[in-house]
C-alpha positions as CSV (number, residue, x, y, z in Angstrom):
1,X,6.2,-21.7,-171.1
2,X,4.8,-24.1,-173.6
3,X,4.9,-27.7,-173.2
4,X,6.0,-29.6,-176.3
5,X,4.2,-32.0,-178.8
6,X,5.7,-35.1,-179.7
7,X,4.2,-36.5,-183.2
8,X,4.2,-40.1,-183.7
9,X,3.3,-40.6,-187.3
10,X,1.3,-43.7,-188.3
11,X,3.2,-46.8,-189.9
12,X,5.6,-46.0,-193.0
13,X,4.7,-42.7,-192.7
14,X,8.0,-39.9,-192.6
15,X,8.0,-37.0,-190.7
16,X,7.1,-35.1,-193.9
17,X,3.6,-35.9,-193.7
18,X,3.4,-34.9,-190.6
19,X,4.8,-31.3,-191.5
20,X,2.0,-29.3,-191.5
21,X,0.5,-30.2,-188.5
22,X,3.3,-29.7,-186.7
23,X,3.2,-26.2,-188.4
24,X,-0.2,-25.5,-187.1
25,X,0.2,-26.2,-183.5
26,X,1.3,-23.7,-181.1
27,X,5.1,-24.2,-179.4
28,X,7.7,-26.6,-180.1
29,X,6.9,-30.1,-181.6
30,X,9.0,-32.9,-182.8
31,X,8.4,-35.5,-185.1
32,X,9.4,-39.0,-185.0
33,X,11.9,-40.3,-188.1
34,X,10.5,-43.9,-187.5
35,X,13.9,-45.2,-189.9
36,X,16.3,-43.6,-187.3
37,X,14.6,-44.9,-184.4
38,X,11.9,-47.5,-184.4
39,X,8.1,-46.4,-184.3
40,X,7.8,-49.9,-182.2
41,X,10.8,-49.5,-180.3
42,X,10.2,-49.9,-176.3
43,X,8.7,-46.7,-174.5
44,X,12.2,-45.8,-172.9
45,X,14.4,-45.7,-176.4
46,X,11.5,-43.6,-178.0
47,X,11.8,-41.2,-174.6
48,X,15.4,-41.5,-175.4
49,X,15.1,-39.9,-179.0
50,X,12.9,-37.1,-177.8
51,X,15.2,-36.2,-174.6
52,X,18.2,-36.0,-177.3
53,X,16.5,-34.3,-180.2
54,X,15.0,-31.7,-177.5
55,X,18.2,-30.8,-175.8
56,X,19.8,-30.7,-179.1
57,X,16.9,-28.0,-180.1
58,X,17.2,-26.3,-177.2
59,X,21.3,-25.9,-177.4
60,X,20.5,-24.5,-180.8
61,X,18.4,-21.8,-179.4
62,X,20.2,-21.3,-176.7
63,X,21.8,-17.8,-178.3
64,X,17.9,-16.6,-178.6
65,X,17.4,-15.7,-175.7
66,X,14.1,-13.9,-176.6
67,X,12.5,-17.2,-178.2
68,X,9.9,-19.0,-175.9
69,X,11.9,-21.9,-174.6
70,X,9.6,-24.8,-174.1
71,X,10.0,-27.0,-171.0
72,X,9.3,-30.8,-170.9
73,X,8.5,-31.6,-167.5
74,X,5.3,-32.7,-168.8
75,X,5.1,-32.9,-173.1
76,X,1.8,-33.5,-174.8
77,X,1.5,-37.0,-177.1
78,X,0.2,-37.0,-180.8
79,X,0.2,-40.7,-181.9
80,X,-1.3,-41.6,-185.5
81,X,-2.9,-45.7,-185.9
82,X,0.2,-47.6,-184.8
83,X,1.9,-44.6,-183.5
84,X,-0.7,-44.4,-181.3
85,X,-0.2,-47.5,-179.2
86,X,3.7,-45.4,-179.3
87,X,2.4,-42.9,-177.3
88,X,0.1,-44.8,-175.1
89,X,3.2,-47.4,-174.0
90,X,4.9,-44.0,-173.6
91,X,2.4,-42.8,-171.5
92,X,1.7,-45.3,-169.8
93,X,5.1,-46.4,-169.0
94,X,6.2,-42.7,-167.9
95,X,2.7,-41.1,-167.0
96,X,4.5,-38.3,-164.4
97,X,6.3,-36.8,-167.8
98,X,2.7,-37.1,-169.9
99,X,0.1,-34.3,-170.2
100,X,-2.1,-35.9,-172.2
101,X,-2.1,-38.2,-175.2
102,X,-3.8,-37.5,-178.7
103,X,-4.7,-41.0,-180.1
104,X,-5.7,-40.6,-183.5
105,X,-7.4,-43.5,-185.1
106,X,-5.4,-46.2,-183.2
107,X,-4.8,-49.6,-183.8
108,X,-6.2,-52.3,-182.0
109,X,-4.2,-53.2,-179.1
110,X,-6.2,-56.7,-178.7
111,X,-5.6,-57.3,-182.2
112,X,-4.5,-61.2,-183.1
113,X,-1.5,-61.4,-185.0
114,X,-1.7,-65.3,-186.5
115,X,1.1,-65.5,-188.7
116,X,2.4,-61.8,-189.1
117,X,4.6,-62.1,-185.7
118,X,8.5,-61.8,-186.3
119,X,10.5,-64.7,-187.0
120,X,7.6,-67.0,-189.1
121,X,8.6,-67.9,-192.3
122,X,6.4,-65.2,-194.3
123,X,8.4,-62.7,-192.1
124,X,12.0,-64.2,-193.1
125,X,10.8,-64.7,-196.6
126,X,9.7,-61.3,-197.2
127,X,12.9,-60.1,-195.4
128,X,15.7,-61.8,-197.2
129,X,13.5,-60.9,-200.6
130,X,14.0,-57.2,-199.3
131,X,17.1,-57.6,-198.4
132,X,18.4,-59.0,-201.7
133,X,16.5,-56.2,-203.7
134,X,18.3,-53.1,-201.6
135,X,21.7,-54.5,-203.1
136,X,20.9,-53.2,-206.1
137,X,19.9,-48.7,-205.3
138,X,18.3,-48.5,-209.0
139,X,15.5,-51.7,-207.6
140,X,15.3,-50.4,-204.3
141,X,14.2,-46.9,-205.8
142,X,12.0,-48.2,-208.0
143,X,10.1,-50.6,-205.9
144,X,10.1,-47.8,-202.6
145,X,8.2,-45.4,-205.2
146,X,5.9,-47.7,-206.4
147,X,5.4,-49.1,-202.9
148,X,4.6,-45.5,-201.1
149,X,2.6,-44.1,-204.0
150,X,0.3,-47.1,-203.9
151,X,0.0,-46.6,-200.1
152,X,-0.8,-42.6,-200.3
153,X,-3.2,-43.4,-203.7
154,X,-4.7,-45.9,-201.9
155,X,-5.7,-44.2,-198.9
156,X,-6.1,-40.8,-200.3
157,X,-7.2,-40.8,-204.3
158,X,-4.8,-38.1,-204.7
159,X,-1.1,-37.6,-206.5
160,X,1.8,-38.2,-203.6
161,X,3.0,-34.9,-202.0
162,X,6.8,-36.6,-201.7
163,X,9.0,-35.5,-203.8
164,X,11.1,-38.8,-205.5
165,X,14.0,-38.1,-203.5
166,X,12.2,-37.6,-200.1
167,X,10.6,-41.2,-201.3
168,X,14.1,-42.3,-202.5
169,X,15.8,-41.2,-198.8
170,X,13.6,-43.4,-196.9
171,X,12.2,-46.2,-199.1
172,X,14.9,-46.3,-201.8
173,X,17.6,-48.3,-200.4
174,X,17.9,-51.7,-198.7
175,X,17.5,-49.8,-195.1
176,X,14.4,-48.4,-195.3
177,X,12.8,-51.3,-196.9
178,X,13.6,-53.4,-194.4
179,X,13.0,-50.9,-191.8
180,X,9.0,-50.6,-192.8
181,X,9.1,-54.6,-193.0
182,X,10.8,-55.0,-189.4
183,X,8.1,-52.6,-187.7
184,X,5.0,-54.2,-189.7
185,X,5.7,-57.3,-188.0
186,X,7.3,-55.2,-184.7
187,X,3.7,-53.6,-183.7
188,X,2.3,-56.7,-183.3
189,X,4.8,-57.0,-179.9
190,X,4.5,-54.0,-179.5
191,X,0.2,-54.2,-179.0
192,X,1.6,-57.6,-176.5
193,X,3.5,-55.0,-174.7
194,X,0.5,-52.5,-174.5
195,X,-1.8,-55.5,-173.3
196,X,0.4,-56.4,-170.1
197,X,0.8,-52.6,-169.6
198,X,-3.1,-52.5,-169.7
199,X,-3.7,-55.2,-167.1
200,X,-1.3,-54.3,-164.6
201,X,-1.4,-50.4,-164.2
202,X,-2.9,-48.9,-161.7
203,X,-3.4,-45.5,-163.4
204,X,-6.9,-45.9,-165.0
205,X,-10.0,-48.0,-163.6
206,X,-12.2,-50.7,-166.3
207,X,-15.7,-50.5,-166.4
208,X,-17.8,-47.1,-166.6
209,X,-18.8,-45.2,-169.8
210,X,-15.8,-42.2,-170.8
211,X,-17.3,-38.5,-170.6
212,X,-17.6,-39.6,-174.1
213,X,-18.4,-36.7,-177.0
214,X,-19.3,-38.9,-179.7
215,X,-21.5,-36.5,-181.6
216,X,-19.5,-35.8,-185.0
217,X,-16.9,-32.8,-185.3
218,X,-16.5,-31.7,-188.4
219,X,-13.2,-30.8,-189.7
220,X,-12.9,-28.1,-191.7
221,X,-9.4,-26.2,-193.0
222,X,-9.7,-23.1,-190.2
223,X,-6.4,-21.8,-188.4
224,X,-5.2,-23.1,-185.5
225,X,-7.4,-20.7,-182.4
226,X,-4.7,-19.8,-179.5
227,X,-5.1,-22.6,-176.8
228,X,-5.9,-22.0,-173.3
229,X,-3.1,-22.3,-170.6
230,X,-0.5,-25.0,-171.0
231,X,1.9,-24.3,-168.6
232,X,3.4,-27.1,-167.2
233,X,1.2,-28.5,-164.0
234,X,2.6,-30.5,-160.8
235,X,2.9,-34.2,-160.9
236,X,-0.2,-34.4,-159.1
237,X,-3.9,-33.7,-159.6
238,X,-6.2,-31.5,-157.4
239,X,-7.2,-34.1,-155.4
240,X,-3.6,-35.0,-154.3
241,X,-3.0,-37.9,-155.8
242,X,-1.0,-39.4,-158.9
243,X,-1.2,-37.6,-162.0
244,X,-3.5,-38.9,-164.5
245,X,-3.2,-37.7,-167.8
246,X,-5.8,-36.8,-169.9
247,X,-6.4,-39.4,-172.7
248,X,-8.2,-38.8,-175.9
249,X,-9.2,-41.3,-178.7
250,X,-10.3,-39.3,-182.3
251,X,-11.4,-41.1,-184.9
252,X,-12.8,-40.2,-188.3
253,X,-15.0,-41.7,-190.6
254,X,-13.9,-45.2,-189.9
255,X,-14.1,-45.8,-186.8
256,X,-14.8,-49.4,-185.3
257,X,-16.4,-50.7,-181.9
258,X,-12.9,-51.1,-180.4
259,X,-12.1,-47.5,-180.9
260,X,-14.8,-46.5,-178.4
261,X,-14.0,-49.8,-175.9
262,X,-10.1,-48.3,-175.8
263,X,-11.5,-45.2,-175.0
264,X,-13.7,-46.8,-172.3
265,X,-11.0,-48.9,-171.0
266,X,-8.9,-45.8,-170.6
267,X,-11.9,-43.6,-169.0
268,X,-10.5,-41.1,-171.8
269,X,-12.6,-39.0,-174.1
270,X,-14.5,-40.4,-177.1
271,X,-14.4,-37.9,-179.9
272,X,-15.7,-38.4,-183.7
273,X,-15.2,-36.2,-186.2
274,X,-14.9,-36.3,-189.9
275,X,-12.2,-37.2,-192.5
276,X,-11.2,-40.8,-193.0
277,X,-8.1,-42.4,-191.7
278,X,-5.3,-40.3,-192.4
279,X,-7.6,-37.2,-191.6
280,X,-4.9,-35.9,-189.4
281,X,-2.3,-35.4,-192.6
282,X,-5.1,-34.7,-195.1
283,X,-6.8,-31.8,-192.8
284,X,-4.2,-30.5,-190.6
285,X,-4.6,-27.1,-189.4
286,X,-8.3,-28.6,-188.7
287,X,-6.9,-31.4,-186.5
288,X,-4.3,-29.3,-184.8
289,X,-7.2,-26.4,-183.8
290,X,-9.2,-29.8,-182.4
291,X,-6.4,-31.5,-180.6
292,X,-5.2,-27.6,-179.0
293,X,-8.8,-26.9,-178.0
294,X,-8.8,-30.3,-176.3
295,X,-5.5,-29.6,-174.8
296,X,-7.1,-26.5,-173.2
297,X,-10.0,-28.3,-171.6
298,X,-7.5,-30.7,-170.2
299,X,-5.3,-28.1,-168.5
């Protein structure tokens, strides 16, 4: 049996952009819809989403009985920029249920908030602004277009692959505006939360260069290569004791010092490859071959 993936897209980012490489890896994923439940929620409400939307799945397969039923005694971790401090909270807050996490360009968890944390009076400002523009759908429309195709321009140079009303169904309302505003200022408790997790877990030593790659990968459009065996493995390693999951910080073009010092921290694996932030939605069958040739090392 496969073990899962669990995509955790980057900040304002839907599910949708996430769609293809969830296509091009191999078994059952799930994407997180960050305006149902929070992409800075606490670890055990995001485990909560996944436990429900898995079961669900798996109740809707149930008559199948052909299909290959994934199991997630142990699920595997995708997290994009601030979904990646997600997935490492998750992991590091439930490491027995975690294979391995896939941290692509992450945030910085060290990063200093000054006057972006919730509750200051840009926060409330910005909020009740918000707030009064979703009374009205035709504004709220309007300025959740405008909003997300300055975002994808901005980072990619190319036309938005949303359609208007897959734009309109998450930014065009009074909701989902608010919803992106909430979890801009939300990461930055979120990275707090990451921090104390980081000083007080026992799971992964300081100090020490990672088994680092940091020779570039290139990324280029191929298919997705069948992945070595994933089969779900006991809650401890060879040696006997706890499981450790396999950690592994990607970055593209841009990465920064701190991308390799997280990697270091975590005694993960340092990989660079090419593409520029939001190489994981722009190349995905690429970045899914990467990540499930990884995932085969690990196992």
């Amino acid at each position: 049996m496969t073990l899962p993936w669990v995509i955790l897209p980057g900040m304002t980012m839907p599910p949708d952009d996430f769609a293809a490489l969830a296509a091009a890896l191999p078994g059952e994923t799930l994407i997180l819809e960050a305006y149902q439940t929070a992409l800075t929620a606490p670890a055990g409400q995001v485990r909560a989403w996944f436990q429900e939307q898995f079961q669900d799945r798996q109740r809707d397969r149930a008559r199948d009985r052909s299909s290959d039923r994934a199991t997630w005694d142990q699920i595997w971790l995708v997290g994009h920029s601030a979904g990646a401090m997600t997935a490492l909270e998750w992991l590091l807050t439930f490491p027995e249920e975690i294979a391995g996490a896939f941290l692509l360009e992450p945030t910085d968890p060290d990063e200093k908030p000054s006057r972006l944390l919730p509750g200051t009076p840009l926060h409330r400002l910005v909020a009740a602004l918000l707030s009064a523009v979703g009374r009205w759908p035709w504004l709220a429309r309007r300025l959740g277009r405008a909003g997300r195709r300055a975002f994808w321009r901005l980072f990619t140079k190319r036309a938005d692959h949303l359609t208007p009303s897959q734009i309109d169904r998450i930014w065009g309302n009074r909701r989902g505006l608010l919803a992106v505003w909430y979890q801009v200022f939300d990461r930055f408790i979120q990275e707090r939360r990451v921090r104390q997790l980081l000083a007080t877990s026992s799971l992964y030593g300081v100090g020490g260069d990672p088994p680092a790659d940091q020779s570039a990968t290139e990324l280029t459009d191929q298919p997705t290569r069948k992945p070595a065996d994933q089969s779900a493995s006991k809650s401890t390693n060879q040696s006997g004791g706890p499981h450790v999951p396999a950690i592994y910080v990607i970055v593209g073009d841009s990465a920064e010092p701190f991308h390799s010092a997280l990697a270091s921290r975590l005694g993960g694996r340092f990989v660079v490859t090419t593409g520029d932030h939001l190489f994981p939605v722009l190349q995905p069958k690429a970045t899914a071959a990467l990540i499930t040739d990884l995932a085969g090392q690990a196992r």
